[in-house]
N, C-alpha and C positions, 0 to 999 in steps of 0.2 A: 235910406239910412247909409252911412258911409261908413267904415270900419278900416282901420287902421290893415299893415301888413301882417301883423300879428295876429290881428281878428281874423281878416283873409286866410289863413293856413290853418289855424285854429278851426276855421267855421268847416272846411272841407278835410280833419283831421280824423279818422277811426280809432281811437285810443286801441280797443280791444285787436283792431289788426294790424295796429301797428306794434303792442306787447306782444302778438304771436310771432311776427317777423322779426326781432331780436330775438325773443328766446329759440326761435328756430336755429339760427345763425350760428347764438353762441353756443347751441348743443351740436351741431354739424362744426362749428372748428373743434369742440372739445371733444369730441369723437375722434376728429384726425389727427387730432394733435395725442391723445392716447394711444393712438395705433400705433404712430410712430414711436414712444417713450418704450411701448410693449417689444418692441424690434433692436432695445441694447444689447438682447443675450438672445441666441440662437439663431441669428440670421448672419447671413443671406444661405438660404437652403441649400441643400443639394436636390438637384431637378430627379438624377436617376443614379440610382447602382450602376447603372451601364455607361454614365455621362462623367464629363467634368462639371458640366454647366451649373452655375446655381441662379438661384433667385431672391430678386428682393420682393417683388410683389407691390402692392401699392396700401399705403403709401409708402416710399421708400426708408429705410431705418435713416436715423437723423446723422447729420456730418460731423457734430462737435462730439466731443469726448466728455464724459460728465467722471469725478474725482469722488469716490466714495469714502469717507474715515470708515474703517470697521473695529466693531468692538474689542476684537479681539488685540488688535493692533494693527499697524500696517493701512494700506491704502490700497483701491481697485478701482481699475478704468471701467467706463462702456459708455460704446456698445465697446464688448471685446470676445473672445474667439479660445472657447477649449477647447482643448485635446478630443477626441472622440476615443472613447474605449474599447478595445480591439475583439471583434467578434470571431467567430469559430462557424459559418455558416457558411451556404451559397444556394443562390436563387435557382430556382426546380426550372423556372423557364427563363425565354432571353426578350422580356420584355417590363414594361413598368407594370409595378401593383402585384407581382406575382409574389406569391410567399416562400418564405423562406426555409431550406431545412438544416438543421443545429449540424454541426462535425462534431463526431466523438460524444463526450457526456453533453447531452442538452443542458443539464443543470449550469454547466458552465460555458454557454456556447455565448452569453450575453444578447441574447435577441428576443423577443417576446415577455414573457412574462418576467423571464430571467434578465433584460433589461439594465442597466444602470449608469447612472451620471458620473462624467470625471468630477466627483467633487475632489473639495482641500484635501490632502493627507495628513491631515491635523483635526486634533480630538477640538467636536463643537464645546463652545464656552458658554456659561450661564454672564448674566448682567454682569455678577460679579467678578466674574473670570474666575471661577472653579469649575472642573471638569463636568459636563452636563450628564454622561454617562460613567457611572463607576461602581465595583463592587461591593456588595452593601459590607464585605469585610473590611473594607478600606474607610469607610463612613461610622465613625466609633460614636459619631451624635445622632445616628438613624436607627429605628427599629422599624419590624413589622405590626400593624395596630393587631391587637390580640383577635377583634372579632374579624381577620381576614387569614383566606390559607394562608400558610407558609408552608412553600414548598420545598423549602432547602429537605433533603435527606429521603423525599417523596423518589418511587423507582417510576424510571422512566422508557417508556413505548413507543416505538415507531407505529406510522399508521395502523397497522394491521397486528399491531398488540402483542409485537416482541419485541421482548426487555433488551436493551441499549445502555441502560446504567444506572447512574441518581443523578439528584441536583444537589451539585458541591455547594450552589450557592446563588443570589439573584443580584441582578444590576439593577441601577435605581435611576431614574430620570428625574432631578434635582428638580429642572424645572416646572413639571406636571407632577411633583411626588408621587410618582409610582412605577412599580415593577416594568420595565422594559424587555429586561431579557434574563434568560436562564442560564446558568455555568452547567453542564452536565459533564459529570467525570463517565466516560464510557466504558466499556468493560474492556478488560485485555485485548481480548480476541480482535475487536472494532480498531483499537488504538493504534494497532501490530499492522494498521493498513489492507484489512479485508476486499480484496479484489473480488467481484463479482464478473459472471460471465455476462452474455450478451443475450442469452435467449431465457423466455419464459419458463417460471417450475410447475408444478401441477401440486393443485391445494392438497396437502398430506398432513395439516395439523390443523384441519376442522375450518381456517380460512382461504379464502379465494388468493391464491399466491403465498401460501405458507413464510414458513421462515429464513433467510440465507441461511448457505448450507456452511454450519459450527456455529449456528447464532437459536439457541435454542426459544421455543417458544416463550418460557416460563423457568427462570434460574431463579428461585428464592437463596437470595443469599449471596448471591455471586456478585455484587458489585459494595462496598463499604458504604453506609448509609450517609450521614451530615458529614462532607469530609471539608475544612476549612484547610486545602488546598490553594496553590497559587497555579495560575492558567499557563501554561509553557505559551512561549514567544512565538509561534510556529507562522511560516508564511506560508498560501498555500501550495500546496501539491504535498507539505514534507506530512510524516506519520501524527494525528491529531491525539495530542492527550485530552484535556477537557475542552469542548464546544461552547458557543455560544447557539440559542434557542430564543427565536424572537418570540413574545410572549402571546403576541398575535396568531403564532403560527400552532398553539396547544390548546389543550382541554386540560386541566387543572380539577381532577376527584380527590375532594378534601377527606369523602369517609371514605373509602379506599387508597388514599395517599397514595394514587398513580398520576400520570403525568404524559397524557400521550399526544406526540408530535403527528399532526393530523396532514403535514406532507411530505413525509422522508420514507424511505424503506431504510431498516439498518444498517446495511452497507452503505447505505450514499453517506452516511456520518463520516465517515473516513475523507471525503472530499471537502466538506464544510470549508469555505473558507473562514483563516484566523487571525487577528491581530497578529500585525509583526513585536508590538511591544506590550509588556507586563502591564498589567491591570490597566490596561485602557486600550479604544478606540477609535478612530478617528472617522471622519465625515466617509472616506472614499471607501472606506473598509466596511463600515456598517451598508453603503449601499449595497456593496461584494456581495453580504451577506443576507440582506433581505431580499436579493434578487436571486439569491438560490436556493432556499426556502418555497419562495415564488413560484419557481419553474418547476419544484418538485412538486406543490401541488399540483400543476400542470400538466405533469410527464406520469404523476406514481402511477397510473392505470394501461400506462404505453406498456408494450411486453419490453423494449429494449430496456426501457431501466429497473425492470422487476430483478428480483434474484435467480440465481441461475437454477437450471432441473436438477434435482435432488431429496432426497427427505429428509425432515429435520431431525436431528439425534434425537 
């Protein structure tokens, strides 16, 4: 019997291995060709602390430049190249992989847990272009639903359960409708830039690390309850009037209307960094500010960032 060229390839065809060898293929370039799209932002590496050298790795990030519209307005290249934000560290040994030890306050050393991206210095925008974070006094169509805390006027706790102040007030996260972060007006004393020392104190109010010495365990009364205040501008290092509290970083007791921040000692509040501008905050600020947060859960147990020897008034 005689068959055509067609019958010929046909008759010695595998259908089934010949569908696996395409889809092999087309998943082995879609693989490479996603590695590469994955290499517009954060490459070409740095090899070492101790090097210039960097790396691209394989496969190498692609050539052309791709033009982003962004919602907010404006336009952005990539692959393209930030800033790196300046850390406060230096390497314990003189080799790769070795770890790192913070200078000065760890909470602000940006390394580890403490961490953070140069983002925009511009507050994130929802779809519609209204501010994505903002305070819910500034939000006159927002409330709290009745069957959730509300913690505005609620007194507020450092780890270890000395009072720090209230909550003047909460931010709201347009996009996911819900509480983001806390406004806390701190007590005087905090505000007035409480310098702690360097070394450990000995538990003298019943907890493991008592209270900074003039930061009493338990002030009933010493800080004004619901205060519909406006947040001072402050950039950090200068003297902090009301903080922001990320909402991740508390415990929230509705029948005892306490509020305790479960990685701070109360002197570290005096460092908090703070929006440079009135009732808002921007992308690079909020990271500032959850990366020390961060570190302080990381560090509260270290003796250097405890409060200094003393007993509490």
């Amino acid at each position: 019997m005689r068959y055509g060229v067609f019958g010929q390839i046909s008759n010695q065809l595998d259908i089934p291995t010949l569908a696996f060898w395409v889809f092999a293929l087309f998943f082995v370039g879609l693989v490479f060709w996603l590695q590469r799209e994955s290499k517009r932002e954060g490459y070409p590496l740095k090899a070492s602390p101790f090097t210039t050298e960097l790396l691209d790795g394989f496969p190498p990030p692609p050539a052309g430049e791709l033009t982003y519209i962004l919602n907010e307005g404006g336009t952005t290249d990539a692959p393209h190249f930030f800033e790196q934000p300046p850390t406060h560290s230096r390497p314990m040994h003189q080799f790769d992989g070795t770890p790192f030890r913070p200078l000065g306050n760890p909470l602000l050393a940006a390394i580890g847990p403490g961490s953070w991206v140069m983002k925009k210095d511009v507050p994130a925008l929802t779809e519609r272009g209204d501010k994505l974070l903002e305070p819910l006094r500034a939000l006159h169509e927002w409330s709290i639903e009745r069957q959730d805390a509300d913690p505005r006027g609620m007194a507020v706790f450092d780890w270890r359960w000395n009072e720090v102040g209230r909550v003047a007030d909460v931010w709201i996260d347009r996009g996911v409708k819900i509480i983001r972060m806390l406004e806390v007006e701190l007590r005087d004393d905090l505000r007035a830039g409480y310098v702690p020392g360097s070394a450990p104190r000995n538990a003298t109010d019943g907890v493991l690390g008592g209270a900074p010495e003039g930061v009493p365990g338990d002030v009933p009364g010493s800080v004004a309850g619901h205060v519909q205040g406006s947040m001072p501008g402050n950039v950090q290092g200068s003297m902090p009037g009301n903080v922001l509290v990320p909402i991740y970083h508390t415990e929230i007791r509705e029948k005892s209307r306490r509020v305790r921040v479960t990685s701070l000692w109360a002197h570290q509040f005096a460092d908090v960094p703070m929006p440079a501008t009135l009732g808002e905050i921007t992308g690079q600020e909020e990271e500032r500010l959850n990366a020390y947060y961060s570190a302080g859960f990381f560090y509260r147990a270290d003796p250097l960032t405890a409060p200094p020897l003393g007993s509490a008034p």
